[in-house]
Backbone as a chain_set.jsonl record, in Angstrom:
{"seq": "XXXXXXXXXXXXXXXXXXXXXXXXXXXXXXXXXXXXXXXXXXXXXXXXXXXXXXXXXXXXXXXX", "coords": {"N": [[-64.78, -54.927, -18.416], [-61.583, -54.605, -19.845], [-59.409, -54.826, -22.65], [-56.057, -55.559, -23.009], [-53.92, -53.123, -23.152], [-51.242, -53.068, -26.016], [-48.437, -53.062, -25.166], [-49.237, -53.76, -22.69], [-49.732, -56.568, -23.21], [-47.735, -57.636, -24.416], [-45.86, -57.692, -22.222], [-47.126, -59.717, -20.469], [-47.431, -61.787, -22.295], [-44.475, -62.7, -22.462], [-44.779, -63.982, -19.734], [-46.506, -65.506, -20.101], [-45.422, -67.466, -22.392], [-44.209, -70.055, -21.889], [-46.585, -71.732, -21.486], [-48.27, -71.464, -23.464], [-46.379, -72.763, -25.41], [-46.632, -75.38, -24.839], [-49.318, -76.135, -25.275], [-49.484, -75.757, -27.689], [-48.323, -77.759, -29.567], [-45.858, -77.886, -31.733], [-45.644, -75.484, -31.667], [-42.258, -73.76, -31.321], [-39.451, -72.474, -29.197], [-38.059, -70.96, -30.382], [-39.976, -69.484, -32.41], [-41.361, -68.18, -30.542], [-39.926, -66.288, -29.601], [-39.214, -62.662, -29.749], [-37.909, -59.868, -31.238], [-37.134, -56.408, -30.081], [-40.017, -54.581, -30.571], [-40.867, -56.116, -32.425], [-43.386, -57.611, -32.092], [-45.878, -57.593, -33.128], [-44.885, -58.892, -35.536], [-44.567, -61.568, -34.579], [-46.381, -62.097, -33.503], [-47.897, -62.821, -36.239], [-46.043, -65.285, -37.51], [-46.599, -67.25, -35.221], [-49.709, -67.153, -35.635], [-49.737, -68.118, -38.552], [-48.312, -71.066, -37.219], [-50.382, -72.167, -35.767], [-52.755, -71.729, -37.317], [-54.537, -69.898, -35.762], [-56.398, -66.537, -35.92], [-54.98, -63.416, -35.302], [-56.0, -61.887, -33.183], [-57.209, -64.076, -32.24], [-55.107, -65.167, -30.518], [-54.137, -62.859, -29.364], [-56.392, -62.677, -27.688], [-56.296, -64.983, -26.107], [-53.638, -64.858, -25.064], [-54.498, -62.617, -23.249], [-56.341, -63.815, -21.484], [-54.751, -65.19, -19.62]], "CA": [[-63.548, -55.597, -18.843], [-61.154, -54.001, -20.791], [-58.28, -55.422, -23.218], [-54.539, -55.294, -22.448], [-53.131, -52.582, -24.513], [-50.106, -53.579, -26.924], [-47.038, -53.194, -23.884], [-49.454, -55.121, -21.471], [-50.153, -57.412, -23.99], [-46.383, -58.064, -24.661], [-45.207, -57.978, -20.985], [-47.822, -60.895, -20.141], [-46.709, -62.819, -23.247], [-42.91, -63.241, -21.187], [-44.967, -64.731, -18.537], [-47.313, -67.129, -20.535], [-45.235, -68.225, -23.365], [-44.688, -71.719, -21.367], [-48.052, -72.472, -21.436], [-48.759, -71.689, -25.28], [-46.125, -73.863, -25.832], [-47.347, -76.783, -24.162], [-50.952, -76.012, -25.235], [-49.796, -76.029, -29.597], [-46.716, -78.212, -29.721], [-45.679, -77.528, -33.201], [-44.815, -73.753, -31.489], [-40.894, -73.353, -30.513], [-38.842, -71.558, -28.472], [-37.853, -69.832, -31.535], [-41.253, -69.131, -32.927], [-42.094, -66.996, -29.228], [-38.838, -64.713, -29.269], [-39.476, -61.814, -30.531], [-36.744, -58.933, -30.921], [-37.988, -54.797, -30.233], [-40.723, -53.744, -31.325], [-41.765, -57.179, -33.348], [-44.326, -58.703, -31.309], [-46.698, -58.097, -33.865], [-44.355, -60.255, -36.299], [-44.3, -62.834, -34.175], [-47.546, -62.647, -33.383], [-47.791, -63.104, -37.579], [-45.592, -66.003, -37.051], [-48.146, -67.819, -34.317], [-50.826, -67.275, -36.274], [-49.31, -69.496, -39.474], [-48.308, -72.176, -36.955], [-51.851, -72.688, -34.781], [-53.796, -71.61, -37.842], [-55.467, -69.034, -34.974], [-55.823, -65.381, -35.808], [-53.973, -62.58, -34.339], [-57.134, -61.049, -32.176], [-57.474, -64.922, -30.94], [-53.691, -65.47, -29.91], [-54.106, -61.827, -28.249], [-57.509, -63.383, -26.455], [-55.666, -66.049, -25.337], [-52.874, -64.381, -23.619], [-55.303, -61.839, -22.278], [-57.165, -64.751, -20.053], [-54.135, -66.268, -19.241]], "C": [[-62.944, -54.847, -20.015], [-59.761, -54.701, -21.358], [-57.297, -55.004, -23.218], [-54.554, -54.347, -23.46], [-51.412, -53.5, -25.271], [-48.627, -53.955, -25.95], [-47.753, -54.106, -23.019], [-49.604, -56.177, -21.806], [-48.456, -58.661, -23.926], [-45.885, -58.64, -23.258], [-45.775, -58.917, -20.337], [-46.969, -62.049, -21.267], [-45.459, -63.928, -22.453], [-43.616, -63.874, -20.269], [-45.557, -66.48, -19.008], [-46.935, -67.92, -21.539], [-45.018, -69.951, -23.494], [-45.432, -72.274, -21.784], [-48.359, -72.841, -22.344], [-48.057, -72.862, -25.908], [-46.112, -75.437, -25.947], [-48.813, -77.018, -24.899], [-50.711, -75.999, -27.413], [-47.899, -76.395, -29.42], [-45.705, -78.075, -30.884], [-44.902, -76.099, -32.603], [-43.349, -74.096, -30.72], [-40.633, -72.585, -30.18], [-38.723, -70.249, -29.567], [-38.956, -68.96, -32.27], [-42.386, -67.707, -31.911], [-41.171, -66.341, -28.698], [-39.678, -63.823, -30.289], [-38.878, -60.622, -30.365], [-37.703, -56.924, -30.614], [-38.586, -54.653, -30.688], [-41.131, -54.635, -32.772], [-42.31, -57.759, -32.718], [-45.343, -58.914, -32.26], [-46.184, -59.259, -35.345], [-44.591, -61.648, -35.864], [-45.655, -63.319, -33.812], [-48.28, -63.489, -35.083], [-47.358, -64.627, -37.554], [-46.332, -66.838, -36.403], [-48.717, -68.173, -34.849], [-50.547, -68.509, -37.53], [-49.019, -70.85, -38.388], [-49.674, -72.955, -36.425], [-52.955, -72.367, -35.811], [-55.162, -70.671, -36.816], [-55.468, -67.238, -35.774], [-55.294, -64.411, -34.887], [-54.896, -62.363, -32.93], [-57.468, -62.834, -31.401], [-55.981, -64.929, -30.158], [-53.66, -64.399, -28.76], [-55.061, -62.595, -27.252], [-56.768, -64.27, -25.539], [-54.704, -65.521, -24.21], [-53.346, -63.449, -22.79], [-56.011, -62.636, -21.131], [-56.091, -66.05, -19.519], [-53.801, -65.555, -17.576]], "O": [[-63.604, -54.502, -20.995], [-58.997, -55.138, -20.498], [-57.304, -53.795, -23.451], [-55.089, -54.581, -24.544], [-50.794, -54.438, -24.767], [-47.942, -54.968, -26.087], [-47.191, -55.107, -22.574], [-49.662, -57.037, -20.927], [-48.24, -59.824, -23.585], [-45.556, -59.819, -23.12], [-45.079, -59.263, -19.382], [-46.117, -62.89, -20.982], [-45.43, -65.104, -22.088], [-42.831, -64.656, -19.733], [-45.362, -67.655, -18.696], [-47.606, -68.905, -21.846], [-45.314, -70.77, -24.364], [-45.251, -73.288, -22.459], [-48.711, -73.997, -22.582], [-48.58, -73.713, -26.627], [-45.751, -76.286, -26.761], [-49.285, -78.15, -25.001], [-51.621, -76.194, -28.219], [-46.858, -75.757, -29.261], [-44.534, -78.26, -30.554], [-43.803, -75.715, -33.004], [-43.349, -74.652, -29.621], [-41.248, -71.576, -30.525], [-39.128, -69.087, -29.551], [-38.719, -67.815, -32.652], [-43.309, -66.93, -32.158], [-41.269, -65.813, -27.59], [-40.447, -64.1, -31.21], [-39.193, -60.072, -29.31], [-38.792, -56.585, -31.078], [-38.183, -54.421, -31.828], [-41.54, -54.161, -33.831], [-41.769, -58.851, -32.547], [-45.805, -60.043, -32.425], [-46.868, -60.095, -35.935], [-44.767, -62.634, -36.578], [-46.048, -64.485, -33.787], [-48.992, -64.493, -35.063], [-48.327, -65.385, -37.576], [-47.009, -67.434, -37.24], [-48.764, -69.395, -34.993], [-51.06, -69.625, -37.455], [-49.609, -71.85, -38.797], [-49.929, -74.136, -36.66], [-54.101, -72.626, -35.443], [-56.369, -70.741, -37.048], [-54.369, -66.831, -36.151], [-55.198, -64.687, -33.691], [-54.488, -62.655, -31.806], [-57.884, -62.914, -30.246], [-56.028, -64.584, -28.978], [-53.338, -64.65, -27.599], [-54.65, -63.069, -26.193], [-56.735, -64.156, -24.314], [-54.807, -65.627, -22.988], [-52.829, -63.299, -21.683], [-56.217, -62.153, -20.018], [-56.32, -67.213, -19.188], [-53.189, -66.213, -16.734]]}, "num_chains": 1, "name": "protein.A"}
């Protein structure tokens, strides 16, 4: 098993952000945009709302 890199990481995100948001209600629409080349902001972002760190939020959308 090997972990998404950073683009596969991102291009899953667009698929599963639904879910996350259902799954930590506190997260908004606004909170899972994220403009060029800031995913890791937003992943920053995330992390303050779910109190998760970055490497879990990645886990997460990796087994989604």
């Amino acid at each position: 098993y090997k972990a998404m890199n950073s683009d596969q990481l991102e291009g899953k995100w667009k698929q599963v952000k639904g879910k996350f948001k259902e799954e930590y209600g506190d997260v908004t629409e606004d909170d899972t945009k994220h403009a060029e080349g800031k995913f890791d902001q937003m992943l920053g972002k995330l992390q303050e709302k779910t109190g998760k760190t970055k490497e879990e939020i990645k886990d997460w959308i990796d087994k989604q």
